[in-house]
C-alpha positions in Angstrom: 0.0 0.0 0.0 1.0 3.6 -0.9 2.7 6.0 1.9 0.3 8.4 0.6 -3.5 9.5 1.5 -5.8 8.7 -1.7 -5.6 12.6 -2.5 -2.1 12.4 -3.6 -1.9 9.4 -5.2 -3.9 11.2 -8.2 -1.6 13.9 -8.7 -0.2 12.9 -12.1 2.9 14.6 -12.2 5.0 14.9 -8.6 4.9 19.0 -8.5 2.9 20.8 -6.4 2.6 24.6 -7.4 3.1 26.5 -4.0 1.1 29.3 -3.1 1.9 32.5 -4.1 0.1 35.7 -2.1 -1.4 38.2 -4.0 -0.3 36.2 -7.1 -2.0 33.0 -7.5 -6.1 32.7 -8.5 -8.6 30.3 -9.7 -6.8 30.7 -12.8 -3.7 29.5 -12.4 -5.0 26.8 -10.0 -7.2 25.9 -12.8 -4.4 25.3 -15.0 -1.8 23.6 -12.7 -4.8 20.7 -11.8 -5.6 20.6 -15.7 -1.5 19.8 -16.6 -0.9 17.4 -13.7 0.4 19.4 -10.7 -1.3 20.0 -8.0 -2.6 23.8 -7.9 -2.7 26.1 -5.2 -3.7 29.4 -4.0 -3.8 31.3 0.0 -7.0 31.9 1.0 -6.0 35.6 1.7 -5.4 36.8 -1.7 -9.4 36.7 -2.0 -10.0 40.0 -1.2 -13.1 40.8 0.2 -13.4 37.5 2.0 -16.5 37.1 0.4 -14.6 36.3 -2.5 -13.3 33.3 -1.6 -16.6 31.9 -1.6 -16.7 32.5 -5.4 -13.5 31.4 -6.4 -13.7 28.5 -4.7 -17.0 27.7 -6.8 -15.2 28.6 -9.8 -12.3 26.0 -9.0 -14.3 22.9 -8.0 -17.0 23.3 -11.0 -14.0 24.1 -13.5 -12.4 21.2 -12.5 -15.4 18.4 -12.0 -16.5 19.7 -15.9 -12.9 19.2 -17.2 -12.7 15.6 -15.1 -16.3 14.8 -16.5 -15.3 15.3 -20.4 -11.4 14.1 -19.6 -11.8 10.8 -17.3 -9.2 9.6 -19.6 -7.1 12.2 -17.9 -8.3 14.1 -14.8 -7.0 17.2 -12.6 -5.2 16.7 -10.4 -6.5 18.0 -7.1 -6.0 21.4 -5.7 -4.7 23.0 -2.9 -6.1 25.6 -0.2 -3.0 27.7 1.8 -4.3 29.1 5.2 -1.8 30.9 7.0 -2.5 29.7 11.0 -0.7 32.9 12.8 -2.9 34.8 15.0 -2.3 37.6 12.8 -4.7 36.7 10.0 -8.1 37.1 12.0 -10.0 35.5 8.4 -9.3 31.7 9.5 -12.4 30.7 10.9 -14.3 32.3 7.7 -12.0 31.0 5.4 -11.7 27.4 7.0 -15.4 27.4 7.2 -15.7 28.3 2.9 -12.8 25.3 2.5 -15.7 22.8 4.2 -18.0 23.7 2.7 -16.4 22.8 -0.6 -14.6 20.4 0.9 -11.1 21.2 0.0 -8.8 18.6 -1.0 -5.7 19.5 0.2 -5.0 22.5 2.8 -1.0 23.5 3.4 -0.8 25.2 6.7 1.6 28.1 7.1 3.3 29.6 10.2 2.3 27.5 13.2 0.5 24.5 13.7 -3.1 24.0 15.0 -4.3 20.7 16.2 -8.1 22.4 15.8 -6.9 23.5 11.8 -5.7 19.7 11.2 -8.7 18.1 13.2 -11.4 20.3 10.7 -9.8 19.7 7.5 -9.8 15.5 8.9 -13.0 15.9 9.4 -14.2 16.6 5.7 -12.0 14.5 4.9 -8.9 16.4 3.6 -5.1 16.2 4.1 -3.1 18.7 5.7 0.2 19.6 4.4 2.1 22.1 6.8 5.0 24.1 5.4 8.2 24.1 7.7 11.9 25.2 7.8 13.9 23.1 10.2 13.5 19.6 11.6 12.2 20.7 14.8 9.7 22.2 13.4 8.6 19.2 11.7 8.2 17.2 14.4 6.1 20.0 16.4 4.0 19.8 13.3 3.2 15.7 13.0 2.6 16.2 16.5 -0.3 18.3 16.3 -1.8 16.3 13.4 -0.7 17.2 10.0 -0.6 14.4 7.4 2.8 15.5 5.6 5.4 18.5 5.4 6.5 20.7 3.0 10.2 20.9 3.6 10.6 24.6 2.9 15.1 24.9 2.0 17.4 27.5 1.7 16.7 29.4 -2.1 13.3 29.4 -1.6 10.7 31.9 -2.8 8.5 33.9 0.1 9.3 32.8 3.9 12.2 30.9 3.3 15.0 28.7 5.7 18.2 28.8 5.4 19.2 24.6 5.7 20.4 22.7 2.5 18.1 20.7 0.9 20.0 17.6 1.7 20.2 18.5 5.5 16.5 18.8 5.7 15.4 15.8 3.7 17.5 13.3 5.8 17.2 14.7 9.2 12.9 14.4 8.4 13.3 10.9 6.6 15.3 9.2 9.3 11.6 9.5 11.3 9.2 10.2 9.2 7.4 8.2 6.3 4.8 10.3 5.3 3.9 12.6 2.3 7.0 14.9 2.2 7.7 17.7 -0.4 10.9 19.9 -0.9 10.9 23.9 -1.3 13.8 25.2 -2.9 15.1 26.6 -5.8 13.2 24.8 -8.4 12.8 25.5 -11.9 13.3 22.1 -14.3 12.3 18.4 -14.5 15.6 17.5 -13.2 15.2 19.3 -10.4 12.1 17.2 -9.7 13.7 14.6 -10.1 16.8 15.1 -7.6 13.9 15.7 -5.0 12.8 12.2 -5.1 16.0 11.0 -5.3 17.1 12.9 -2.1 13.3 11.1 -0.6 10.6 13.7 -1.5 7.5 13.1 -3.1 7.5 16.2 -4.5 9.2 18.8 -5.9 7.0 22.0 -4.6 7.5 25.0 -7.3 6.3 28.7 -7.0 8.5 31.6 -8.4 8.8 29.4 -11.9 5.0 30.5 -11.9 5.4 34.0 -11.7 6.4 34.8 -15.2 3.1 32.9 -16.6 0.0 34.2 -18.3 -2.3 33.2 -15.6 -0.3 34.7 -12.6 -1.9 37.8 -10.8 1.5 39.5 -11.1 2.1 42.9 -12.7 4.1 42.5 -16.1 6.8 44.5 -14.6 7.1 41.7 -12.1 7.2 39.0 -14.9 10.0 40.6 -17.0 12.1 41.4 -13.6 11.3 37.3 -13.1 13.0 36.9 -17.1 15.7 39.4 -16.4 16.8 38.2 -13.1 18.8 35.3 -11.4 19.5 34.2 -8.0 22.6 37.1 -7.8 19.4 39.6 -7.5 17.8 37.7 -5.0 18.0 39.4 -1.2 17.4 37.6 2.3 15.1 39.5 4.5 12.7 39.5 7.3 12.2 43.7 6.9 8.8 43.5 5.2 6.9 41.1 7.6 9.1 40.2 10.2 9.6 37.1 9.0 13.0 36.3 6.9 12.0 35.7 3.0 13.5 36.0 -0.3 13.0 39.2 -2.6 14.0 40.4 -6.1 16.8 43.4 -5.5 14.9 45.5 -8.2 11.8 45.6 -6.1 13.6 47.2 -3.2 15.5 49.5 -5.1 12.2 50.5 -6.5 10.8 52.0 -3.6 13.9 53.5 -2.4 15.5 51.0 -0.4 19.4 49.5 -0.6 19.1 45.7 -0.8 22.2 44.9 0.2 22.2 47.2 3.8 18.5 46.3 4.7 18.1 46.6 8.7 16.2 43.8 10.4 12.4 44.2 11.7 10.9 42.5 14.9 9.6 39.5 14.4 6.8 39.8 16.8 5.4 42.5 14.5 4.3 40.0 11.6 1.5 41.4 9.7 -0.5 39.4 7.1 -3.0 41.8 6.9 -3.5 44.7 4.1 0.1 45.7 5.8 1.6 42.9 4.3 -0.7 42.7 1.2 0.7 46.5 0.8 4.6 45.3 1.1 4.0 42.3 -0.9 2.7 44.4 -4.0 5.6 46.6 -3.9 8.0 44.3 -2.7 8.5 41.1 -5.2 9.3 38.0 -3.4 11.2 35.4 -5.3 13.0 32.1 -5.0 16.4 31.7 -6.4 15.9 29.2 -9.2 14.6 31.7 -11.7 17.5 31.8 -13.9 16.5 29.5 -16.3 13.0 31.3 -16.8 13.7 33.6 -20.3 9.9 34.5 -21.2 6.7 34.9 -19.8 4.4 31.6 -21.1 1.5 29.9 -20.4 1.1 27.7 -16.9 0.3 24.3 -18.6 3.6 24.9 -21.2 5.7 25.6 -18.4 4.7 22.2 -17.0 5.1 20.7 -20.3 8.2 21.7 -20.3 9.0 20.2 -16.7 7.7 16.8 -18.0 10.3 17.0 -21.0 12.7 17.5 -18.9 12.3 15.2 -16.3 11.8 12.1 -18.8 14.9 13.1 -20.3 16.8 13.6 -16.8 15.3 10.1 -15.9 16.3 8.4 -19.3 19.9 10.0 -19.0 19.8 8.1 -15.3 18.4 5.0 -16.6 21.6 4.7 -19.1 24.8 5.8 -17.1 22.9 2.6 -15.2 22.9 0.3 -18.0 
């Protein structure tokens, strides 16, 4: 039998797109399901909360039609971010909207609830939390979560600062369950050195940036084309909590990236504040050098496919 709850056994392709505030909508979800990976969106970038009620609609009818007249080829299922801090005071509404459409998967950010992970059990979901260090990750199973989203150094957002390699082992030498890595990802061999490290999957957000469907302005995009991980700063200034950002961003509105003074943690905001600082400030992983134009969601996953049957072939004969 499979490690893995029913819900992730039927995501086609090992990628799960991470959500990306302000950025991601039904849209993109929409998109991600329909090419294989598992799509997801915060619950906080539907602004009014009302909203969320509507995109939510929009996601699960999209979806059943496409499954209805593809059963040849489904969605895969999507994905529902809630961040848990007591800072976002929309959790209750927002986890109540995610029962009522009975959200598949729900990745839990910045703390873990045993209440948050009970709920989404009892409609029957799976509870991904996203976490930075080991310790973390036990603190996390502990209260209930189904599987982890190892969150490495290079990512995009609230990132650590441990290697990939680090993280993976110290969390597989106890722990069986659904695992994906955050880090720097942008190709299908990259995917592939994930699982081979003992992921399940590879879990991908600033490669969605520069896409058609992302709620990003096209200044964003280009900066995403024009950029690599040199222009890539560590900060926890615009939060309180330590994330990666493009340089041009913060040079933008007046600000030296590379003598940024440090902010106190217990002032995180993920209110409008941080909506506000998020809009102005670009956050970005450090795997976007090999993006070089702005293209639709489902090629860019084509394109990790291509490249992750030809890392795998290229494996299977230096084996031979």
């Amino acid at each position: 039998m499979s490690r893995l709850p029913a819900v992730l056994q039927r995501v086609p392709f090992p990628v799960i797109g991470s959500p990306l505030f302000i950025i991601s909508n039904p849209k993109l979800v929409i998109e991600q399901c329909k090419a294989g990976i598992v799509g997801a969106m915060p619950a906080l970038n539907a602004r009014p909360a009302s909203q969320l009620d509507e995109w939510l609609a929009e996601i699960t009818e999209t979806l059943a039609a496409h499954n209805a007249a593809h059963p040849e080829q489904p969605a895969a299922p999507f994905a529902i971010n809630q961040i848990v801090h007591k800072s976002n005071d929309r959790l209750e509404h927002d986890m109540a909207l995610c029962e009522k459409y009975k959200v598949p998967i729900v990745i839990t950010s910045l703390g873990a609830r045993e209440d948050v992970n009970q709920a989404v059990h009892g409609w029957g979901g799976v509870v991904l939390h996203d976490i930075i260090n080991n310790t973390f990750a036990h603190k996390a199973i502990d209260k209930g979560a189904d599987g982890l989203i190892a969150v490495a150094a290079g990512a995009g957002g609230h990132a650590g600062t441990k290697s990939p390699f680090a993280l993976i082992q110290e969390i597989r030498q106890w722990f069986d369950g659904p695992l994906a890595l955050s880090g720097s990802m942008a190709t299908g061999s990259a995917v592939l050195a994930a699982q081979a490290m003992g992921a399940d999957f590879a879990y991908i957000g600033s490669l969605f940036i520069a896409t058609d469907e992302a709620r990003a302005s096209d200044a964003y995009k280009q900066c995403i084309v024009e950029c690599n991980s040199d222009d890539i700063v560590y900060s926890n200034l615009f939060t309180g909590v330590h994330g990666n950002y493009l340089k041009p961003s913060i040079r933008a509105a007046g600000l030296d990236p590379d003598h940024l003074p440090e902010s106190d943690p217990s002032k995180m905001n993920f209110g409008d504040g941080a909506k506000k600082a998020w809009k102005d400030i670009w956050g970005c992983g450090q795997g976007i050098g090999v993006v070089d134009a702005v293209r639709p969601a489902a090629e860019v996953v084509a394109r990790l496919k291509r490249e992750y049957a030809q890392a795998r072939a290229r494996l299977c004969a230096g084996l031979v």
